[in-house]
C-alpha positions as CSV (number, residue, x, y, z in Angstrom):
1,X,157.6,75.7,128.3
2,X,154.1,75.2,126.7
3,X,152.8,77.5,129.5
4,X,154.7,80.4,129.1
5,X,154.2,80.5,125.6
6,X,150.4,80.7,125.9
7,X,151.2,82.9,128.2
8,X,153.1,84.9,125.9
9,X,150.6,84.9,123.4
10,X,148.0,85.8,125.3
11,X,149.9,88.6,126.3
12,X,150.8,89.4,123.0
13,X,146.9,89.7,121.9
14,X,145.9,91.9,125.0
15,X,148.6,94.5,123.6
16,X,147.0,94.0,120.3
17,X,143.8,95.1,121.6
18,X,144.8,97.7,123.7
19,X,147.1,99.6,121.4
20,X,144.0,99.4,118.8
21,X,141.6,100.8,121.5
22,X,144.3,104.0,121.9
23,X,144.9,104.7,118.3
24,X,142.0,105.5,116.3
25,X,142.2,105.5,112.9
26,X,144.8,102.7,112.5
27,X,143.4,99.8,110.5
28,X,144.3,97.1,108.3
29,X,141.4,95.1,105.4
30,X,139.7,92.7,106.5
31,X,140.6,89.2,105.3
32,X,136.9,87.7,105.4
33,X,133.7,89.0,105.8
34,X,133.2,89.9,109.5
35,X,130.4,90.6,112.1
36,X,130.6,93.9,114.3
37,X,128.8,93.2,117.4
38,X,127.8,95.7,120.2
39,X,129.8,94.1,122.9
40,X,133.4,92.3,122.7
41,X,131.6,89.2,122.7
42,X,130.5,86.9,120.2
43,X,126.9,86.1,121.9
44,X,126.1,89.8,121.3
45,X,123.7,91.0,118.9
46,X,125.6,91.8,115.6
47,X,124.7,95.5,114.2
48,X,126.1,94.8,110.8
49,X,128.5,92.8,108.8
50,X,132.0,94.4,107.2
51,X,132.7,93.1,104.0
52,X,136.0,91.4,103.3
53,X,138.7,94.0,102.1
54,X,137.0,96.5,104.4
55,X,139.4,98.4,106.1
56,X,137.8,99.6,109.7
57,X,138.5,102.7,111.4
58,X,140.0,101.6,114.9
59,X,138.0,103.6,117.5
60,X,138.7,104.5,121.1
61,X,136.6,102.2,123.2
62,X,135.6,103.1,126.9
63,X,137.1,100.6,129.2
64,X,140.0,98.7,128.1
65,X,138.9,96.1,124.9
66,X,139.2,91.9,125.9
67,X,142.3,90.2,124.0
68,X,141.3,89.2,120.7
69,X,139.1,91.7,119.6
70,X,139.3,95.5,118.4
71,X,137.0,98.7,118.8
72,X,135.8,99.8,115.1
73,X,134.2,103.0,114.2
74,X,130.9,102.5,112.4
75,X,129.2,105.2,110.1
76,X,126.1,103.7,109.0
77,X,123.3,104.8,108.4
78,X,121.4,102.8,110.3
79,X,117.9,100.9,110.4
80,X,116.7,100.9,113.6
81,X,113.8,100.9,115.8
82,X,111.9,103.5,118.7
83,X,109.1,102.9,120.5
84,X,106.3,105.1,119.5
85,X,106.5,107.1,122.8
86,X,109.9,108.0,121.8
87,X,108.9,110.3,118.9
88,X,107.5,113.7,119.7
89,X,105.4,116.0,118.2
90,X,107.9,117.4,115.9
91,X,108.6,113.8,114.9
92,X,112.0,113.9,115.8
93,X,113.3,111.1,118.1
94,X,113.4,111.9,121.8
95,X,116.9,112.4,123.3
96,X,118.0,109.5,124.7
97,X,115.7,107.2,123.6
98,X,117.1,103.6,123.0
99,X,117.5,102.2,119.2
100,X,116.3,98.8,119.1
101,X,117.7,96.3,116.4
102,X,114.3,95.1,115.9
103,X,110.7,96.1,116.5
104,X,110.3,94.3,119.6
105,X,110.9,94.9,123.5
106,X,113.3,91.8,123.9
107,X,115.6,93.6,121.5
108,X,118.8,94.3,122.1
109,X,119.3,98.4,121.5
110,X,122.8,99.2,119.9
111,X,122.9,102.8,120.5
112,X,120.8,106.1,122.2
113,X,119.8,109.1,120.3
114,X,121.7,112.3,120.8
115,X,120.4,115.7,119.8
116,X,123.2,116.3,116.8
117,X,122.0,112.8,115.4
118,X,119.9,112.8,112.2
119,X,117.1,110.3,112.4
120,X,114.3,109.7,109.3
121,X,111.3,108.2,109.7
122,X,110.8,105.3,107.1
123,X,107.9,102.8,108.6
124,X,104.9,102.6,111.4
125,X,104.7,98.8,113.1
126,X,102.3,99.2,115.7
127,X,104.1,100.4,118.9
128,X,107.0,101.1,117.1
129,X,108.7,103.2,114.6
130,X,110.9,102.8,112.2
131,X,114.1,105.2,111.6
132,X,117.4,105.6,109.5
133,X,120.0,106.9,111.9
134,X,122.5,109.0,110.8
135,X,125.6,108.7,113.7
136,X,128.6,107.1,113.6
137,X,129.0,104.1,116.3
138,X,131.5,101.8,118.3
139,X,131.2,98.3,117.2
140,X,133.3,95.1,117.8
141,X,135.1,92.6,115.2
142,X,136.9,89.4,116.5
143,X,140.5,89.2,115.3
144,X,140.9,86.2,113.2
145,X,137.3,85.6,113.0
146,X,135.4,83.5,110.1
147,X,133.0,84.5,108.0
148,X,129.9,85.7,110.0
149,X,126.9,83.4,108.6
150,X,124.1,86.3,107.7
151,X,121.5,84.9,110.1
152,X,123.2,86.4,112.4
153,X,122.6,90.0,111.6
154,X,119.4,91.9,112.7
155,X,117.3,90.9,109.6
156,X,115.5,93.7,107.3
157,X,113.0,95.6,108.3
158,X,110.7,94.5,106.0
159,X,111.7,90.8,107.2
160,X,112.1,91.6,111.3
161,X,108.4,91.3,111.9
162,X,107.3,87.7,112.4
163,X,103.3,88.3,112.0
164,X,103.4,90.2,108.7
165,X,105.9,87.6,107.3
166,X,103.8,84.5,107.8
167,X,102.0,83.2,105.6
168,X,104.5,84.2,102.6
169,X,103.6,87.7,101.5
170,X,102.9,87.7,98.0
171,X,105.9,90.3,95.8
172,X,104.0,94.0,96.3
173,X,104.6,94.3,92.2
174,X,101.5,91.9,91.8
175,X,99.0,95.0,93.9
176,X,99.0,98.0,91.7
177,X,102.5,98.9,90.9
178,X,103.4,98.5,86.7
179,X,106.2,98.9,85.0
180,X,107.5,102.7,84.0
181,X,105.6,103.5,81.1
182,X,102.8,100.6,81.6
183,X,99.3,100.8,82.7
184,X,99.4,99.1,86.5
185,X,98.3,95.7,86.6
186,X,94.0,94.8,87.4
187,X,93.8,94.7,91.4
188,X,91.3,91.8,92.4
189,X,91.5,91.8,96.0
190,X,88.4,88.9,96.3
191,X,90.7,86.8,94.3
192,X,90.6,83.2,94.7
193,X,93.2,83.4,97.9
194,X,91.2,85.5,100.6
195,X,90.6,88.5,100.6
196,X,90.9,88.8,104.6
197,X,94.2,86.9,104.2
198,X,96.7,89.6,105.5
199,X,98.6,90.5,102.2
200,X,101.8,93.3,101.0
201,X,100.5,95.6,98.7
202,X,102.7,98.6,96.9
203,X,101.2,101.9,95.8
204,X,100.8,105.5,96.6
205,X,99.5,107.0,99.5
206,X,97.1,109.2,99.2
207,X,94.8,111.2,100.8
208,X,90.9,111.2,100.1
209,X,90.0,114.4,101.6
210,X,89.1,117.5,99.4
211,X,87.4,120.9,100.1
212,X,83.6,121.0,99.1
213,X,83.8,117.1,98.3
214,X,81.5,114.5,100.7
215,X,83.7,113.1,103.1
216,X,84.7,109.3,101.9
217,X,84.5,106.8,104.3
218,X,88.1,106.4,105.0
219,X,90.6,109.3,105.2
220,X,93.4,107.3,103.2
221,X,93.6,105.1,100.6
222,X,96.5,103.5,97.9
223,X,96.6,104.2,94.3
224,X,98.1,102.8,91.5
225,X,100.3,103.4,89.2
226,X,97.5,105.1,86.7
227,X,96.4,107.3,90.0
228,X,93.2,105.2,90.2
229,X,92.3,104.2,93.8
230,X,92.0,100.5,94.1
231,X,91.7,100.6,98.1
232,X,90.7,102.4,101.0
233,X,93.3,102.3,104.1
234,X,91.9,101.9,108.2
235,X,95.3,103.1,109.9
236,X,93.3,102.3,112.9
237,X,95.8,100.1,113.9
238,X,98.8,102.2,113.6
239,X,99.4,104.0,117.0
240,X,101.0,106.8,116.0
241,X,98.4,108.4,113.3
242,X,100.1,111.8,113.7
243,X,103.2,110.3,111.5
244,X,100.7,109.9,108.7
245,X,101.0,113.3,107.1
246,X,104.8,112.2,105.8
247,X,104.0,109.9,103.6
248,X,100.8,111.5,101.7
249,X,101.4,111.4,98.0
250,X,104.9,109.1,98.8
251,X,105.2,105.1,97.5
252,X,104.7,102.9,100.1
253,X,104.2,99.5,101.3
254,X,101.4,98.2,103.7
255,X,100.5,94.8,105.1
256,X,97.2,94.1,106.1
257,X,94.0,92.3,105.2
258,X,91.8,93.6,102.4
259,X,87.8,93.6,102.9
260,X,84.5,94.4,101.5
261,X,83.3,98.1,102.0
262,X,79.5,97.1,102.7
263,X,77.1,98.0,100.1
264,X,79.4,99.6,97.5
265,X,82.4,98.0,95.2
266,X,85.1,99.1,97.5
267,X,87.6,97.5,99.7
268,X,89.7,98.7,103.0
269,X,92.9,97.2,104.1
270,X,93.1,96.8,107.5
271,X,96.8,98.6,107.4
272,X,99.0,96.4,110.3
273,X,102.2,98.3,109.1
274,X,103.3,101.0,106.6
275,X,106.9,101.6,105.1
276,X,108.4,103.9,102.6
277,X,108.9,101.9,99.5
């Protein structure tokens, strides 16, 4: 007796899941707060979380969905990441090209770029680059499931790199950025902590070139709020320089380590990453 009714309600849940996968657009609000994966199986990478009282768009899966979960239409946009290579000349993303969850090869890639998909450049982390992704994508939720915990999701992009995040940064608002209407805080990068300590620092990117001006010893540099200079950038590190152009006179966000321009009163950061702030 037991057996046929597990049987039952086994069968019960594959017709569940199949009748979702065949009729887009049929949904119901989520009770809790659940992770969309990019498989029908909770050891997947999550691509995002759905709020409780979210109501999903059911979406036509290819292949026929496990018992128990359901095929959800996602819209984004998306953070994601492309490996330099990827990008051509036109800064567009190449065709194809896998988007990774996080800036790193062992990443698990939750969707390919297609020509009618709208990407934006928004950062520059060595080998890769950073994107929002315009496109809507299949993801997968778990009937019945519990709260995801948020450790679970792909962390920020800001947060996904492991070397700029340790040690602590200290908050970019303490570099150069003031309050609308203030002056912008003094910059003392030989403070007391290091100066070669690898550091965030918030500003505007500028560029240091000018007709019938002496070329300055670094084409780039960050400004404060005021428009005064406080450092010379060496995007030496940053493998795809040709980016660089779209985010002149744009706030950003670096992380690198600051030194001593010899024989002058100047300082370079040594720029390991650049975002759009």
């Amino acid at each position: 007796m037991q057996t046929n009714l597990n049987l039952r309600a086994s069968s019960l849940s594959f017709l569940v899941g199949l009748l979702a996968s065949s009729l887009p657009g049929l949904s119901a609000p989520l009770t809790t707060t659940t992770a969309a994966h990019i498989k029908p199986d909770e050891s997947s990478p999550v691509i995002t979380l759905l709020n409780a009282g979210t109501a999903p768009t059911l979406a036509p899966a290819p292949g026929i969905t496990p018992a128990g979960w359901l095929a959800v239409e996602l819209s984004g946009p998306f953070e994601g990441y492309v490996l330099n290579k990827d990008i051509q000349k036109n800064l567009d993303v190449r065709p194809g090209a896998p988007i990774h969850l996080q800036p790193k090869p062992t990443a698990a890639a939750f969707t390919t770029m297609d020509v009618s998909d709208k990407a934006d450049i928004t950062g520059l982390l060595g080998k890769w680059t950073q994107i929002k992704l315009e496109k809507k994508i299949v993801g997968y939720v778990r009937l019945n499931s519990s709260a995801a915990p948020a450790a679970s999701v792909a962390p920020a992009p800001s947060s996904s790199v492991s070397k700029p995040m340790s040690p602590a940064p200290v908050p970019a608002t303490a570099y150069g950025v003031g309050t609308p209407g203030q002056a912008a805080p003094q910059v003392s990068l030989s403070d007391s902590s290091g100066a070669s300590l690898p550091r965030l620092l918030a500003g505007k990117f500028v560029s240091t070139r000018a007709p019938f001006r002496p070329r300055r010893p670094y084409d780039w540099a960050l400004n404060d709020d005021a428009g005064k200079r406080y450092a010379f950038l060496d995007i030496s590190k940053l493998l795809l320089t040709e980016q660089i152009e779209s985010y002149v006179d744009h706030a950003v966000v670096v992380f690198g380590s600051a030194k001593p321009i010899p024989d002058s009163k100047e300082f370079v950061i040594e720029v390991e990453s650049l975002q759009l702030k």
